[in-house]
VOGU-3710 file (C-alpha; in Angstrom, 3 decimals, decimal comma):
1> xxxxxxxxxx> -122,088/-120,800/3,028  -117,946/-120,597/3,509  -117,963/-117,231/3,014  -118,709/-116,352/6,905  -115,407/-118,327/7,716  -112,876/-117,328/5,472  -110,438/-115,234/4,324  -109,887/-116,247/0,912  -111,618/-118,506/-1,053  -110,017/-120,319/-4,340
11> xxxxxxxxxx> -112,674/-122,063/-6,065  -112,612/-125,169/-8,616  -109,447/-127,132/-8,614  -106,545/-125,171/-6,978  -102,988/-126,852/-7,915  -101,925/-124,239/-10,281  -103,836/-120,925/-8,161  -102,322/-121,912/-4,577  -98,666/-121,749/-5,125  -99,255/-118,145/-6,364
21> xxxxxxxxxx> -101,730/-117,187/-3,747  -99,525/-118,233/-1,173  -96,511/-116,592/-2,163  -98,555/-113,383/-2,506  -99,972/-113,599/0,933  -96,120/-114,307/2,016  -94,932/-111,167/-0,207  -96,813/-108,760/1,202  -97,158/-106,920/4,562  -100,166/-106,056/5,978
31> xxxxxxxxxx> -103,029/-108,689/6,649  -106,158/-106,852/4,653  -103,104/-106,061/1,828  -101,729/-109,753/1,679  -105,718/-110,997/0,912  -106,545/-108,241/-1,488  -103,117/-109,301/-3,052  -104,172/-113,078/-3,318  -107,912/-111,899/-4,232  -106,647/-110,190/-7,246
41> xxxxxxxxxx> -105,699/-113,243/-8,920  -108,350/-115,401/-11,429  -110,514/-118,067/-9,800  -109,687/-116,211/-6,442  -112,481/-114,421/-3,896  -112,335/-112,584/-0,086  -114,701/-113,709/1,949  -116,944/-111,551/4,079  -115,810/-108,546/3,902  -117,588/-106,957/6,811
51> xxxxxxxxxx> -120,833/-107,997/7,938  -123,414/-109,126/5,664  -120,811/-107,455/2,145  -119,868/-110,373/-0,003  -118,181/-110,428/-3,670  -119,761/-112,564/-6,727  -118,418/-115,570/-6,130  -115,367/-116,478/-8,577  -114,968/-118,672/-12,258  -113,708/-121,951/-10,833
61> xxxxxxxxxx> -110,221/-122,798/-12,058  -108,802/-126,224/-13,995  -106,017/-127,927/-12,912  -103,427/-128,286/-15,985  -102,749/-131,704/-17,042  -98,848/-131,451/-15,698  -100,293/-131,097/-11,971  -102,663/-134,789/-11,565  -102,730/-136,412/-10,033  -103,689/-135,371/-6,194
71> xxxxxxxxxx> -102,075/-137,668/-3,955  -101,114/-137,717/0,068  -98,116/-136,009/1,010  -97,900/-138,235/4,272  -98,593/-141,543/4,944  -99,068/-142,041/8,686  -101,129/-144,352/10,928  -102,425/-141,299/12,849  -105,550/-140,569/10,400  -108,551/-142,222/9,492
81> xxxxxxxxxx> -107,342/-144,077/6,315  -104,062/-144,929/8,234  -101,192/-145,896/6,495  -102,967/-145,763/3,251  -101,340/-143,522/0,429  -104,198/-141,707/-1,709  -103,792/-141,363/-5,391  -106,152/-140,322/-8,321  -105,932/-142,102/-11,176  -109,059/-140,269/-12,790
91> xxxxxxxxxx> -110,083/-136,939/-12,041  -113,985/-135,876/-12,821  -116,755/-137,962/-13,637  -118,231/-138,583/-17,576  -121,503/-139,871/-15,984  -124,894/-137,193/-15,542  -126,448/-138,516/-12,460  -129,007/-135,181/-11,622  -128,138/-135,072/-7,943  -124,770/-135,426/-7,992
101> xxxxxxxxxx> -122,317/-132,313/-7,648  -119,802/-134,110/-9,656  -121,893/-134,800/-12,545  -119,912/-133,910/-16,193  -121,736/-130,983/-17,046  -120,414/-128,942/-13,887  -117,062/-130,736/-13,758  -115,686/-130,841/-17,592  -116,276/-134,717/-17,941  -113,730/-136,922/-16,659
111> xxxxxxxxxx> -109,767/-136,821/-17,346  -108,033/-140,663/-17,476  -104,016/-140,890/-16,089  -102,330/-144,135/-17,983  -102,095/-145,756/-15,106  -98,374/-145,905/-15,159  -98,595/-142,451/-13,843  -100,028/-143,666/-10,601  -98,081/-146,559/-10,205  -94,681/-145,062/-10,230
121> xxxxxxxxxx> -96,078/-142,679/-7,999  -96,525/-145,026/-4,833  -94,020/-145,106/-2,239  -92,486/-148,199/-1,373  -93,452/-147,883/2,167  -97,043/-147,372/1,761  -98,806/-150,522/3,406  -101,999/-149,392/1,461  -103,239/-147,657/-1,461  -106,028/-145,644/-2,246
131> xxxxxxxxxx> -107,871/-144,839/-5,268  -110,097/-142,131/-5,348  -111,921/-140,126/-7,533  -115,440/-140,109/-8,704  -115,854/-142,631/-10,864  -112,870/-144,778/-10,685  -114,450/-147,850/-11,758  -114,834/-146,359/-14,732  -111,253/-146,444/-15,583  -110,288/-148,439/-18,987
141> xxxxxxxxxx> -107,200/-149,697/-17,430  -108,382/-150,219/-13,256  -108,323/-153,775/-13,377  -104,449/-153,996/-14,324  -104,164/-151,320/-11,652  -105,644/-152,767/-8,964  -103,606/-156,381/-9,916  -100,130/-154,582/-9,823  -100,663/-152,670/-7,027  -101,721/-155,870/-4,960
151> xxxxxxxxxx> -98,853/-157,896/-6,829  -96,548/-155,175/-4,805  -97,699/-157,148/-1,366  -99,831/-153,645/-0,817  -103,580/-153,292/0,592  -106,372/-151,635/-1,590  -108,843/-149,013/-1,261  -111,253/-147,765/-4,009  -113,578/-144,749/-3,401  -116,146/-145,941/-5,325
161> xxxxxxxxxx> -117,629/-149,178/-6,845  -119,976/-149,391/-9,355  -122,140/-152,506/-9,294  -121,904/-152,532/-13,303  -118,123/-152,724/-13,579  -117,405/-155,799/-11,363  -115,787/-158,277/-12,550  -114,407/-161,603/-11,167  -111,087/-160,746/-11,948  -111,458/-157,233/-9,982
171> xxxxxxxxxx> -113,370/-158,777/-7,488  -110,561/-161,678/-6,813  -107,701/-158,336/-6,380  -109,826/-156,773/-4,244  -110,436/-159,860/-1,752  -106,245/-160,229/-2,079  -105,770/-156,627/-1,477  -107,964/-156,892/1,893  -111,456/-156,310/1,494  -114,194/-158,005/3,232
181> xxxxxxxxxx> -116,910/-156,459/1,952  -117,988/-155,011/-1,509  -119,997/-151,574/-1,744  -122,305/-150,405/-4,485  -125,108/-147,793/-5,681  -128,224/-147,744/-6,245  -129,047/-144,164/-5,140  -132,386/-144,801/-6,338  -134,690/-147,355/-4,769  -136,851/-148,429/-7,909
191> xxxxxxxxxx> -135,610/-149,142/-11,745  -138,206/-145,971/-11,963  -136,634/-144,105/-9,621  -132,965/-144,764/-10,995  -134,365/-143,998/-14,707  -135,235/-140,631/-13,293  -132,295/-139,607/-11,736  -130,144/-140,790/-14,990  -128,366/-143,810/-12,365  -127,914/-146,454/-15,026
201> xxxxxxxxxx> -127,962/-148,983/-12,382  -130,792/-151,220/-12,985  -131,998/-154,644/-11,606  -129,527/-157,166/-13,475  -126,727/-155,009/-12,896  -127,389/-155,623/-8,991  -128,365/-159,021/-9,134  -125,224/-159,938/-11,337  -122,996/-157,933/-8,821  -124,409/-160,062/-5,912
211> xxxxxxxxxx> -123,692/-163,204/-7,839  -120,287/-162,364/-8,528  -119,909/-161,513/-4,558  -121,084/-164,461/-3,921  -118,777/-166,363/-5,715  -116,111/-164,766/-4,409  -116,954/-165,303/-0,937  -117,126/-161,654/0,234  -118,755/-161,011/3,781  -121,038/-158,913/3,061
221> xxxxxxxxxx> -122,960/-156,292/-0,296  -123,582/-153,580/1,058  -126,034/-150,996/-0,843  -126,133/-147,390/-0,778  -129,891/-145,775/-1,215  -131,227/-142,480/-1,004  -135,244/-142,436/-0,144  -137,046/-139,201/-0,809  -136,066/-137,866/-4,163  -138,693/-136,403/-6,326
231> xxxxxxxxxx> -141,321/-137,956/-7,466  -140,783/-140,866/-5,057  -144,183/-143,067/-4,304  -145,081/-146,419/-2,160  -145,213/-148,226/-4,877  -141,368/-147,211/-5,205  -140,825/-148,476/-1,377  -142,677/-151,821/-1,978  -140,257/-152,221/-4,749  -137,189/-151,987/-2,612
241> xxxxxxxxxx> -138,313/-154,120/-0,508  -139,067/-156,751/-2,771  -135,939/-156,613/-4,604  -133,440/-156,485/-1,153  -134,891/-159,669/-0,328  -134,350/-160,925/-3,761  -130,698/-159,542/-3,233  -130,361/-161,422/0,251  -131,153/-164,851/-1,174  -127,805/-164,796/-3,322
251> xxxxxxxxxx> -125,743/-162,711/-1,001  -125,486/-161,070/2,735  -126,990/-157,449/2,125  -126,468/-154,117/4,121  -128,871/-151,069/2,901  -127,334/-147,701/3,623  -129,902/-145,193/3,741  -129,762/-140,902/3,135  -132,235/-138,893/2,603  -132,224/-136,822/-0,812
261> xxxxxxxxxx> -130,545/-133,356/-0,175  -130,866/-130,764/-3,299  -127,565/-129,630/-4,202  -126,360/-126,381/-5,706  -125,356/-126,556/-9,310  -127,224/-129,488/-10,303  -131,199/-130,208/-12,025  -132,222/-130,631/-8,907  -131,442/-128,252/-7,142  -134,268/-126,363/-5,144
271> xxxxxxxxxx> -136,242/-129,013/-5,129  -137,992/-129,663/-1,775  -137,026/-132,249/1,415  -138,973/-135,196/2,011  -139,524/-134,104/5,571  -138,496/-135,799/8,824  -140,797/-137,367/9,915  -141,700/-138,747/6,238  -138,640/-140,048/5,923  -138,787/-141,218/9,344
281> xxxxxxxxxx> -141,923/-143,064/8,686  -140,417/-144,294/4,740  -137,937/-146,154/7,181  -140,247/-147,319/9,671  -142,016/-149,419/6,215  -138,978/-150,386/5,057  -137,447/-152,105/8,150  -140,961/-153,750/8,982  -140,901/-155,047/5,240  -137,165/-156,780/5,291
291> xxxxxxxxxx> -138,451/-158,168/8,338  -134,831/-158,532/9,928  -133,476/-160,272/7,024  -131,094/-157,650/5,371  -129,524/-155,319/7,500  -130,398/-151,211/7,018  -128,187/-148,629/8,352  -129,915/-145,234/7,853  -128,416/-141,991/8,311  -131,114/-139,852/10,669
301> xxxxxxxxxx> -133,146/-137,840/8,488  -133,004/-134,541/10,796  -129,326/-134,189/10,138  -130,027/-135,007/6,450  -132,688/-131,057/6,969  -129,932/-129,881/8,544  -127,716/-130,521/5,423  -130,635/-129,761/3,368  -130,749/-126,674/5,039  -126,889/-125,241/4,587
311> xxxxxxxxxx> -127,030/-126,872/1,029  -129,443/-124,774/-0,226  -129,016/-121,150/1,399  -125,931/-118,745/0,812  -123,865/-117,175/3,462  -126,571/-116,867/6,076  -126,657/-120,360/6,709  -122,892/-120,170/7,957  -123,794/-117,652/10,422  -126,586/-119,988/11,298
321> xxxxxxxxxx> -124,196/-122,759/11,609  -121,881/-120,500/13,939  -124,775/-120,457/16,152  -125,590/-123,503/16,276  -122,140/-124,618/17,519  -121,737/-122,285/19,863  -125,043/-123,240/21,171  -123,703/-126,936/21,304  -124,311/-128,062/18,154  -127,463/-130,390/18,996
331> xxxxxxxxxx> -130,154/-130,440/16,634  -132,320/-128,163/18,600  -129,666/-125,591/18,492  -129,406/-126,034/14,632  -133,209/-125,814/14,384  -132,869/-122,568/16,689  -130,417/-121,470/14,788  -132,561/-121,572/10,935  -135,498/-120,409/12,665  -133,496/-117,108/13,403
341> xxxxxxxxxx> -132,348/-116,381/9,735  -134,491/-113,938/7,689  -138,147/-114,878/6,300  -136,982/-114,397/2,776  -134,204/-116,940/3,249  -135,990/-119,532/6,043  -136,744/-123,133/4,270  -139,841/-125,041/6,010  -138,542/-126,686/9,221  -140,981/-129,840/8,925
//
């Protein structure tokens, strides 16, 4: 999909490969020499090469040890996250959820920094700090983190909660370090869909996680789900709804809804999309069933097909995606756009 945009491409994890790239490209004269330069190296790949030529796509590369973590370079109030400096404390995830592009299998499990590491690498002026990673709840030694950090008079940020992992102690940091409201996973919207997709989220681990936000006093639990995945039935739905209203009897609940996009590299990938107006009309049950009383926030399922779309083709689908933004980028452009790549390669539009 990048290929149509790019010179170079260095896949995996690129801390060790860029330096050297760069000072290739820098050390040589000549535009098409300085690439083939870079391209030479492991891990590194040209893109298109002229129009519709592309080369195997490269081994990804490893960070070594020595280079984690990632963290910001500048801390300004000009971004999104402003004045929040980003740090990893864990790189990779252990976990083998089957939709997920960072499951262990594709990503070499997950690699733990003592968390001193971290710590002496905030900045003193840093008003906030993120963690991120994939599964940084999943740290041995978060907790303690998150405590010294907000000991420091700083503001938290963690990329991902799981609902399993709470714990008053965390939860009482995290309300001191600034947050309002406490986000978790389901992904799947029945203990028989979750069991499918290897989650290991299940009903007590919610419930217990709304309890504890409850106690603590937290605005709000807000719930990521994902309708559509395969094998997904009514009986699934009813259960969702049954169980957010159980959830909204101990605690103020937000559903976040996406619909299930197959991703390369993982078990299911290839697997078909629900369809918009399925997922449309998944929705439509849901909402009617919570009757107003927990809040649902659903992504729109035609730009979920759209992502569908680019996840699952190759480089013709970034051609199609040039199209479609120089036709305006609407959604009628995008579906012009599919509709105009080749039979063999053209997914079903509805």
């Amino acid at each position: 999909l990048l290929l149509p945009f790019i010179d170079l491409l260095i896949a995996g994890e690129a801390e060790a490969v860029l330096p050297e790239a760069v000072a290739r490209i820098l050390d040589t004269p000549g535009r098409r020499e300085a690439i083939d330069a870079a391209a030479a190296l492991d891990h590194v790949g040209r893109g298109e090469l002229e129009p519709g030529v592309f080369e195997p796509l490269p081994s990804q590369a490893r960070a070594p040890a020595l280079s984690l973590p990632a963290r910001s370079a500048i801390v300004t109030p000009d971004t999104e996250l402003a004045d929040m400096f980003l740090i990893e404390p864990e790189r990779g995830c252990s976990r083998r959820c089957s939709f997920c592009v960072m499951r262990g299998a594709t990503t070499g499990g997950m690699r733990l920094l003592d968390i001193e590491t971290p710590l002496a690498l905030i900045p003193d002026h840093a008003k906030k700090v993120g963690l991120v990673g994939a599964a940084v709840t999943d740290h041995p030694q978060l907790e303690e983190l998150v405590a010294r950090i907000v000991e420091r008079g700083k503001g938290i940020g963690i990329s991902s909660l799981r609902a399993d992992r709470l714990t008053p102690s965390l939860l009482r940091n995290l309300a001191a370090g600034g947050y309002r409201t406490i986000t978790v996973a389901s992904d799947g919207i029945s203990q028989r869909m979750r069991e499918s997709l290897d989650r290991k989220i299940d009903e007590r681990d919610l419930l217990r996680a709304a309890e504890l936000i409850a106690a603590q006093s937290f605005h709000r639990m807000k719930v990521y789900e994902m309708i559509g995945a395969p094998g997904e039935r009514e009986d699934d739905v009813d259960e969702l709804i049954r169980f957010a209203l159980e959830l909204a009897k101990i605690v103020r609940v937000t559903l976040t809804f996406s619909t299930f996009v197959a991703k390369r590299n993982t078990p299911l990938d290839g697997q078909p999309f629900l369809g918009i107006d399925a997922a449309e009309q998944r929705l439509a049950k849901i909402r009617a069933g919570l009757a107003g009383k927990v809040e649902m926030r659903p992504q729109p399922p035609k730009w979920a097909w759209v992502e569908y779309v680019l996840a699952q083709r190759g480089p013709e689908g970034g051609h199609a995606a040039i199209a479609a933004v120089h036709a305006g980028g609407g959604f009628r452009a995008w579906q012009n756009a599919f509709a105009s790549m080749p039979e063999s390669t053209r997914p079903l539009l509805f």
